[in-house]
C-alpha positions as CSV (number, residue, x, y, z in Angstrom):
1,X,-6.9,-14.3,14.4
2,X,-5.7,-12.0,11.8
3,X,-4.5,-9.4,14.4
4,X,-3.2,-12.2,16.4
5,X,-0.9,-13.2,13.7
6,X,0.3,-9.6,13.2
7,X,1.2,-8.7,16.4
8,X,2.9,-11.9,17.0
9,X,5.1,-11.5,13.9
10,X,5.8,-7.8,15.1
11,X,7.2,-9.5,18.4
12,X,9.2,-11.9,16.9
13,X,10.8,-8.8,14.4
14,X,11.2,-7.2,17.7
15,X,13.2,-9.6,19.5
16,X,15.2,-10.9,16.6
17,X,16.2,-7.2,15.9
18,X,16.9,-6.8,19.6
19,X,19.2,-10.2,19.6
20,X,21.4,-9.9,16.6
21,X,22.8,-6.4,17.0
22,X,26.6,-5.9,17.7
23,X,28.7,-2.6,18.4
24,X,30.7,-1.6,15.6
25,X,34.9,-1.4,16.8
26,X,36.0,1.9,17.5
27,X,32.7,4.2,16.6
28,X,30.6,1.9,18.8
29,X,27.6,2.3,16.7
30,X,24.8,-0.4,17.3
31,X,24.3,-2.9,14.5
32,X,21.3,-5.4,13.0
33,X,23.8,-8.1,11.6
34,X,22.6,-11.8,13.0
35,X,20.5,-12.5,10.5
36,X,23.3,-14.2,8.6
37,X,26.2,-15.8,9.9
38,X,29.9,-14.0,9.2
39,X,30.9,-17.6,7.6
40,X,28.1,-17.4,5.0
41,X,28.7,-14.0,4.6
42,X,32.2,-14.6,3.7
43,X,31.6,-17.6,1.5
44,X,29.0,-15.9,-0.6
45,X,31.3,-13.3,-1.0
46,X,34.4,-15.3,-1.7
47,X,32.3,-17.0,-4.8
48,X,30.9,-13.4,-6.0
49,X,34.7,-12.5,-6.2
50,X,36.0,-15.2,-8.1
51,X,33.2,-14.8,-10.5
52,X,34.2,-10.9,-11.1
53,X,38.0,-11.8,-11.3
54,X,37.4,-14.8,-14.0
55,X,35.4,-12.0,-16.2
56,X,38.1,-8.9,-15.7
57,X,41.6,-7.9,-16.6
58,X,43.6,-8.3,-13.4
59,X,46.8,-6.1,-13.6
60,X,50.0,-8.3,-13.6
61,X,51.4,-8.2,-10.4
62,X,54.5,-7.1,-11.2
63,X,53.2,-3.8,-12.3
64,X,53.9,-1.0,-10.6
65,X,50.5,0.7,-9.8
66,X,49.6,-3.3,-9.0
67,X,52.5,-3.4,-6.0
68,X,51.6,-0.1,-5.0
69,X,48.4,-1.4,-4.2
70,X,49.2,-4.4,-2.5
71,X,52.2,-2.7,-1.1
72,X,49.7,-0.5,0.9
73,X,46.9,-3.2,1.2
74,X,49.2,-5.1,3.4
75,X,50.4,-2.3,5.8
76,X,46.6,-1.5,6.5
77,X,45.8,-5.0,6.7
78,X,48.8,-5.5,9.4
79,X,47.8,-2.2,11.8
80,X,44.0,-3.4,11.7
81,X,44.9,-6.6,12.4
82,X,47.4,-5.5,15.1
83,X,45.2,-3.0,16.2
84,X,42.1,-5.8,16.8
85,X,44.5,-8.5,18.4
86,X,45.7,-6.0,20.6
87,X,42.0,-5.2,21.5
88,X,40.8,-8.8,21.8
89,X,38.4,-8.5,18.7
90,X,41.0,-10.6,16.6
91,X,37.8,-12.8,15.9
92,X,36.4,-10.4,13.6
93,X,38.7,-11.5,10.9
94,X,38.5,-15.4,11.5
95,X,37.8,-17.0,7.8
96,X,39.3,-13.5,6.1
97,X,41.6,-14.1,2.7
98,X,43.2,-10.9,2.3
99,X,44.0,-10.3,-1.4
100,X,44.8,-6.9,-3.2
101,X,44.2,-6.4,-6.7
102,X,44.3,-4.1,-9.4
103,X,41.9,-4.3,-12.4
104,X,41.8,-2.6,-15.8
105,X,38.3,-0.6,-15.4
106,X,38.0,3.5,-16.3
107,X,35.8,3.6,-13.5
108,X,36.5,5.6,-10.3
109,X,36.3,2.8,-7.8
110,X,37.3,0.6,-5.4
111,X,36.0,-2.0,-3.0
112,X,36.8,-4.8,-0.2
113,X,34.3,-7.0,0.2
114,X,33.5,-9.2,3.4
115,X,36.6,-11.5,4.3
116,X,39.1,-9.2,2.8
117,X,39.0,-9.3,-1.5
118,X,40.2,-5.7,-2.3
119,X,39.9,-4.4,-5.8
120,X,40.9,-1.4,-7.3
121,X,40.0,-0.1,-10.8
122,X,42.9,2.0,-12.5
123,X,40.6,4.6,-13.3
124,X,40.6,5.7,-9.5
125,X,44.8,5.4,-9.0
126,X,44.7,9.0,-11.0
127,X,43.1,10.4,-8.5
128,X,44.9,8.9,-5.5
129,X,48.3,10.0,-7.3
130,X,50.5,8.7,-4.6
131,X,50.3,5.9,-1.7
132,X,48.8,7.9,0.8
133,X,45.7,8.8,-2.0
134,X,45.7,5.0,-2.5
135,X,45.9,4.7,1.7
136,X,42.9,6.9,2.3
137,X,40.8,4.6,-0.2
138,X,41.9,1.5,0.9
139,X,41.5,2.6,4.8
140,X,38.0,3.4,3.8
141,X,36.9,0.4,1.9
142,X,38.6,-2.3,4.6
143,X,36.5,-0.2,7.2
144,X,33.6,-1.2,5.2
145,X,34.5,-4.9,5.7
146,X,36.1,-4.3,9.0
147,X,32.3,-2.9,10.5
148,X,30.4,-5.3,8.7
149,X,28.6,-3.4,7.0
150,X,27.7,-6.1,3.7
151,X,26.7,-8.1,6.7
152,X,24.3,-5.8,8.0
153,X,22.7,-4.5,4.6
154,X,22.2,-8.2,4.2
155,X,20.3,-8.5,8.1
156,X,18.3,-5.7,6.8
157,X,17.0,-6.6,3.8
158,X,16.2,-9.8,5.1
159,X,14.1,-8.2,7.6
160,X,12.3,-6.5,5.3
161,X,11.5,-9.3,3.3
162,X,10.0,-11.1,6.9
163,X,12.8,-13.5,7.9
164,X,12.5,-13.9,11.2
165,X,14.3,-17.6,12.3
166,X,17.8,-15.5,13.1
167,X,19.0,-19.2,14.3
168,X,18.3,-21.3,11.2
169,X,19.6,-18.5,9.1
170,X,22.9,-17.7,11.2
171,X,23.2,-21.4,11.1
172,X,23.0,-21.4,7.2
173,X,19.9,-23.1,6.5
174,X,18.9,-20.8,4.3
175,X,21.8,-20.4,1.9
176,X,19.8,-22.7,-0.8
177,X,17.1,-20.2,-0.5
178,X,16.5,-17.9,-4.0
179,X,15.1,-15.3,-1.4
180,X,18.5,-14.9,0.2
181,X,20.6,-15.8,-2.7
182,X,18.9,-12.4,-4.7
183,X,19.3,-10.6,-1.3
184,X,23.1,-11.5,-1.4
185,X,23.3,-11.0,-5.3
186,X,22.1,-7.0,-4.1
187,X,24.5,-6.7,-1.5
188,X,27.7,-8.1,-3.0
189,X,27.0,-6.9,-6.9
190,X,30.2,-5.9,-8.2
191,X,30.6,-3.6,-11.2
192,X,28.9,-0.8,-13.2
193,X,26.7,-3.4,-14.8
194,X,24.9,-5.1,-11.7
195,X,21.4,-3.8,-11.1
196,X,19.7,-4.1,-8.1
197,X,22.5,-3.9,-5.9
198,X,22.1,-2.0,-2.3
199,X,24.2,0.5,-2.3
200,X,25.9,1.6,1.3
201,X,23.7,3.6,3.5
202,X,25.3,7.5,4.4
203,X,25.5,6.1,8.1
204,X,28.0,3.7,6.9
205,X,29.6,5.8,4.6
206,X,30.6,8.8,6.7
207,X,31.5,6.0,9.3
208,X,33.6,4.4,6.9
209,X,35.1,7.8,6.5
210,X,36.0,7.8,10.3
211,X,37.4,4.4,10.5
212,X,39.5,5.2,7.0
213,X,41.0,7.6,8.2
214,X,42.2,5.8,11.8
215,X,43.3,2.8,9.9
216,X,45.2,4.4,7.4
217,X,47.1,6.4,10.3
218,X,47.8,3.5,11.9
219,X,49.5,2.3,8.5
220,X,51.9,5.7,9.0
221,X,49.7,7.4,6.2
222,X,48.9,11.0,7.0
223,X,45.6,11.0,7.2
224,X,44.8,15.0,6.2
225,X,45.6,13.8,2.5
226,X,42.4,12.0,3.3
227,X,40.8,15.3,2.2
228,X,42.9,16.5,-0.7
229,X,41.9,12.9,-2.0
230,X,38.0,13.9,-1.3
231,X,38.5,17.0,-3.0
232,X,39.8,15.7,-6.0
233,X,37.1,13.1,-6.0
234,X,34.4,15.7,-5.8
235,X,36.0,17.6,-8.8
236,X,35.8,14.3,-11.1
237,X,32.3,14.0,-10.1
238,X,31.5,17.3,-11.6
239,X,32.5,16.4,-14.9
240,X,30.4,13.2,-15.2
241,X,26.7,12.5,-15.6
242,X,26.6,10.6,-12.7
243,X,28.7,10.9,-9.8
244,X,31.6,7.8,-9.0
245,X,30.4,5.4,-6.9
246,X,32.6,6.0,-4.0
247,X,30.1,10.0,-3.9
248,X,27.2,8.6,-5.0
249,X,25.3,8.1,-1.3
250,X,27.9,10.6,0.5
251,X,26.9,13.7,2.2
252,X,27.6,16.9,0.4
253,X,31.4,17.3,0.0
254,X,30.9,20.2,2.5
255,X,29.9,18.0,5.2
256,X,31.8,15.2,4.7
257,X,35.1,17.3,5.0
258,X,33.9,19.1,8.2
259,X,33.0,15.4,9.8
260,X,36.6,14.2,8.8
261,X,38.6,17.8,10.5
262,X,36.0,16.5,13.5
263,X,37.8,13.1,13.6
264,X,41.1,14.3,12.5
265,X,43.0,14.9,15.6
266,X,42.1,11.7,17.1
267,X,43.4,9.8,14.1
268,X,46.6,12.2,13.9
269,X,47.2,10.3,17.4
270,X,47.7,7.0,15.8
271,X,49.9,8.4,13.2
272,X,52.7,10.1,15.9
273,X,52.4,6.7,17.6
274,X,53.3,4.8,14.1
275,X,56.1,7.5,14.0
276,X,57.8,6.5,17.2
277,X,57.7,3.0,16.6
C-alpha cells in the first residue's frame, strides 16, 4: 500500500511538473512556474514591498541620483514593454506597477521584484557611475521579473515541500497557508537582514545576464559597459568579507564575462536599431 502511495505521488510530481512549465521570452529556456498563479505572485510581492519601503529611507524624488534612476527605469520599462507588445507576450506584464526607487542603504544592491517594484540602494550607484552603469543593473534585475524567475523559485520550493494540487494553488487557495506564506517570505526577503531567503539559482543569474544586456540595448544603452560595470563589481567584492549580493551565486567573473562577449553582438543589434529610430 505503502509503495502504492509512493509511486502514485511520484506520478502526480511528474505530471504537475510536466503541466506548469513555460518558455522563458527570448532565451527560451523551459520553466516549472504553475505552481502559483502570476496574480498571487504579484500580490504577495506588492505587500513584501510596501512593508520594506514603510521601514527604509526612500531618496526624495527630486534628487538627482533618485531621477537618474527612474529616468532610466522608465526607458527600459518602455523597450521591454514595446519589445513584448510587439511580440504578442504583452500578457506577461498584466497586474505590473512599475515603480523606481532609490533607498539610503551602503549596500551594493539592487532588485525588481515580481510586477515591477525596483529598488536601488546608493551604495551600488558608485559603482554604476553613469546611466549606462545604472542601465546594465536595472536591465538585469527587470530580466529577473521579466523571466519569472521569483515565480519559479516559488514552483520549486513548493515542490519540494510536496504540493502537488497545481490548480487549487494557481487558483489561490493556498495563499492562507503558513507553508506557502514561509515559502514566499524566502523568495521575496528583501534586505541584508532576512534569513532564509532563496537566493537566485546561477541558471537564472547568467540568464539574467543575457536578457540585461538585450533590454538595456533596447533602451539605447551600450551594452559593452555591461562589463566595465561587472568588473568594477568584482573589484568591490574583493575588499569585503562577503561578496555583494548581485556576485554572490554568479559564476567566476571569468566566465561570466566570456558568456556576455558570447551574447554581445546579438544585443549590439538592438542598440543600432534604437539608434536609427
Amino acid at each position: 500500500m505503502k509503495k502504492s502511495f509512493h509511486i502514485l505521488a511520484f506520478a502526480a510530481l511528474i505530471f504537475v511538473t510536466v503541466i506548469s512549465c513555460q518558455r522563458v521570452p527570448l532565451t527560451g529556456r523551459k520553466q516549472v512556474v504553475g505552481l502559483v498563479s502570476g496574480d498571487e505572485m504579484m500580490k504577495m510581492s506588492f505587500l513584501e514591498y510596501t512593508g520594506f519601503i514603510d521601514t527604509v529611507k526612500v531618496v526624495p524624488a527630486n534628487n538627482a541620483q533618485s531621477q537618474m534612476v527612474a529616468r532610466v527605469g522608465e526607458r527600459i520599462k518602455k523597450s521591454v514593454e514595446d519589445y513584448l507588445i510587439s511580440n504578442q507576450l504583452g500578457y506577461l506584464l498584466n497586474g505590473y506597477q512599475w515603480e523606481f526607487r532609490t533607498v539610503q542603504n551602503k549596500e551594493l544592491n539592487a532588485w525588481c521584484m515580481p510586477g515591477g517594484k525596483v529598488c536601488f540602494y546608493t551604495g551600488i550607484l558608485p559603482i554604476c557611475k553613469t546611466e549606462e552603469g545604472i542601465a546594465v543593473v536595472m536591465g538585469h534585475e527587470v530580466a529577473h521579473a521579466i523571466a519569472e524567475h521569483g515565480r519559479e523559485r516559488m514552483s520549486r520550493a513548493m515542490l519540494a515541500q510536496g504540493f502537488t494540487q497545481v490548480g487549487a494553488i494557481a487558483a489561490g487557495v493556498y495563499t492562507g497557508d503558513e507553508r506557502v506564506m514561509e515559502i514566499a517570505g524566502q523568495v521575496l526577503g528583501i534586505g541584508s537582514q532576512v534569513a532564509g531567503v532563496l537566493p537566485n539559482s546561477r541558471k537564472q543569474e547568467s540568464e539574467a545576464d543575457k536578457l540585461g544586456l538585450i533590454f538595456m540595448a533596447m533602451a539605447g544603452y551600450n551594452p559593452n559597459e555591461a562589463v566595465e560595470f561587472w568588473k568594477r563589481m568584482a573589484e568591490a567584492g574583493k575588499n569585503s568579507q562577503k561578496p555583494p549580493k548581485l556576485l554572490s551565486t554568479h559564476p567566476t567573473d571569468e566566465l561570466r564575462i566570456a558568456d556576455m562577449s558570447k551574447n554581445m553582438d546579438k544585443a549590439m543589434k538592438y542598440y543600432y536599431a534604437y539608434a536609427k529610430k
